[in-house]
TORTORSE-236842 format. One line per field, with one value per residue (C-alpha): x, y, z. Coordinates in Angstrom, 2 decimals. Layout:
N
X <- c(X ...)
Y <- c(Y ...)
Z <- c(Z ...)
% end
This chain:
153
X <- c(0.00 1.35 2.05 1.98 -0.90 -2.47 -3.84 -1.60 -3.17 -3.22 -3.78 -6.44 -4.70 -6.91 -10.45 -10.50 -9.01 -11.60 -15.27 -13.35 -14.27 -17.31 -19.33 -17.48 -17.29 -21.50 -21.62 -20.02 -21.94 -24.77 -25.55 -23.08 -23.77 -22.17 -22.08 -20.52 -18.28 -15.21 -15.57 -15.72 -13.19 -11.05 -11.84 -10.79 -7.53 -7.00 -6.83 -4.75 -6.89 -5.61 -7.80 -6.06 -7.81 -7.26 -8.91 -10.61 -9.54 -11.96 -10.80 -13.33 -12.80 -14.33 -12.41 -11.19 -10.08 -9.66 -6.68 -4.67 -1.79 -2.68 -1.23 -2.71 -1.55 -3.27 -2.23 0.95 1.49 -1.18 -2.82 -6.51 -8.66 -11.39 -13.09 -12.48 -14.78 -15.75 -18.58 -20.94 -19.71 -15.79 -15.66 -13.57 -10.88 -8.39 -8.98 -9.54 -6.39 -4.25 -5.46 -4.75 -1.12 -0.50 -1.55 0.10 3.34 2.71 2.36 5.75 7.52 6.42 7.12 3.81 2.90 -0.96 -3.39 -6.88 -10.36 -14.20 -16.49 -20.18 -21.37 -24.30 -24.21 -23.81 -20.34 -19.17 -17.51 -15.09 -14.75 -13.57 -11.15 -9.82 -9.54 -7.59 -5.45 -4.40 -6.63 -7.73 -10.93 -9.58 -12.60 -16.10 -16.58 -19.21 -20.34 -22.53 -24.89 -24.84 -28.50 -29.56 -26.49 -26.96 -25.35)
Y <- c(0.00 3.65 6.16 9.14 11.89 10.17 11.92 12.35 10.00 10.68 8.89 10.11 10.22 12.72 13.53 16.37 13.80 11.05 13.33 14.29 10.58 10.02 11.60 8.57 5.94 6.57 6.37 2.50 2.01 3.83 2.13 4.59 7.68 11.00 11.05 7.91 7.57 9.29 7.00 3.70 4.64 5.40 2.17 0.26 2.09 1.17 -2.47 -1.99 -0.41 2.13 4.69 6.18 9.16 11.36 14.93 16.54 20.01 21.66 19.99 16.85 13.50 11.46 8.13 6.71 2.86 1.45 -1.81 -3.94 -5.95 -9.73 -13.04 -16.40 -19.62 -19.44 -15.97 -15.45 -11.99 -9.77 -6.46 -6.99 -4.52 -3.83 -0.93 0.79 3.12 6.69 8.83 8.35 11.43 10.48 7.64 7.23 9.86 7.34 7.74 4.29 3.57 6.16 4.25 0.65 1.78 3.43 -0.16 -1.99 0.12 0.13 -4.30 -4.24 -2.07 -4.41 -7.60 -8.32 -11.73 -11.03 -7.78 -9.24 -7.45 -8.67 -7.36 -7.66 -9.50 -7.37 -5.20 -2.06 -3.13 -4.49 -1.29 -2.04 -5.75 -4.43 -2.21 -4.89 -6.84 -4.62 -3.70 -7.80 -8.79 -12.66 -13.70 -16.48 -17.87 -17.34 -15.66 -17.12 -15.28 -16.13 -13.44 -14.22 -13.38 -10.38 -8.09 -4.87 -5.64)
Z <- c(0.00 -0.83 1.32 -1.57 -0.79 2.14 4.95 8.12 11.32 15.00 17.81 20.46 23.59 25.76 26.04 23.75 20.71 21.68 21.18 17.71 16.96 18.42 15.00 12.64 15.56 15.81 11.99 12.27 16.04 16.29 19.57 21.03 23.35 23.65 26.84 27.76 24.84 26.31 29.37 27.37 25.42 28.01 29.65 26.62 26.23 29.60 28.16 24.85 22.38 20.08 18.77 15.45 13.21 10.30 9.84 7.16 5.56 8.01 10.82 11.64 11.64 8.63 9.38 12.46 13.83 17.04 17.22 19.85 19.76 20.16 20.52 19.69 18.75 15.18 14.05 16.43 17.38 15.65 15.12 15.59 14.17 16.28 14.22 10.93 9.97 7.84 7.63 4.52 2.56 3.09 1.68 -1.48 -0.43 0.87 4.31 5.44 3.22 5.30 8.24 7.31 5.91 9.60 11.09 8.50 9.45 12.90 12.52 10.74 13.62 16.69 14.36 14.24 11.94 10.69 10.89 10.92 11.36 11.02 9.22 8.72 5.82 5.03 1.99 3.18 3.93 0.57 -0.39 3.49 1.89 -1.70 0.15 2.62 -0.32 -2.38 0.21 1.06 3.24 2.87 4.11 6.09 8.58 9.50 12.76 15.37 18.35 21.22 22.98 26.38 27.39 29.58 27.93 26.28 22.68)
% end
């Protein structure tokens, strides 16, 4: 993946830098809440994720992802992709690019083996799965998950 003409990407590291996110992150999760957001994410930095963005020429935040390092005995040590995401009138202006290249980089540096990520299989995410294609992603496994009952999500 290129580097040339791609948007620079920070990492949110106080609260100020999270609520810049919240407007894309709610465009992938529209679940969340403003006024809890800074809190969660907090809570899961606390743990190892990594919550990367890029800005617009105004100043916002189109396109944002949230990754932690892994290990497992499948994948060795990994980048796992928790979120990717951009806002509906973004897309196609290489943001999401700039932010896989960062993690992509960022794999290579802490001799990482694999990136992987999920994504939904519905088709308002087949433009994400041409993109993770393109950029060498392999769909490698189905993903099962079990609700356990009385939860939120």
């Amino acid at each position: 993946m290129t580097t040339k003409n791609l948007p620079t990407v920070y990492q949110a590291k106080n609260a100020e830098e999270i609520l810049l996110c919240f407007e894309a992150m709610q465009s992938l999760r529209p679940h969340l809440k403003k006024d809890t957001f800074v809190g969660l994410i907090n809570g899961m930095i606390s743990r190892g994720y990594i919550l990367i963005y890029v800005k617009d020429e105004n100043g916002k935040v189109p396109a944002f992802s949230g990754y932690r390092f892994t290990e497992h005995l499948a994948w060795g040590k990994a980048i796992y992709i928790d979120d990717l995401g951009t806002v509906p009138e973004g897309r196609g202006k290489g943001y999401a690019s700039a932010l896989l290249n960062y993690i992509f980089n960022i794999a290579k540096e802490n001799a990482c083996d694999q990136v992987h990520l999920d994504s939904g299989c519905v088709p308002q995410r087949y433009d994400a799965h041409r993109l993770y294609l393109k950029s060498g992603f392999n769909i490698t496994s189905h993903h099962f998950a079990y609700v356990v009952p009385g939860t939120s999500l």
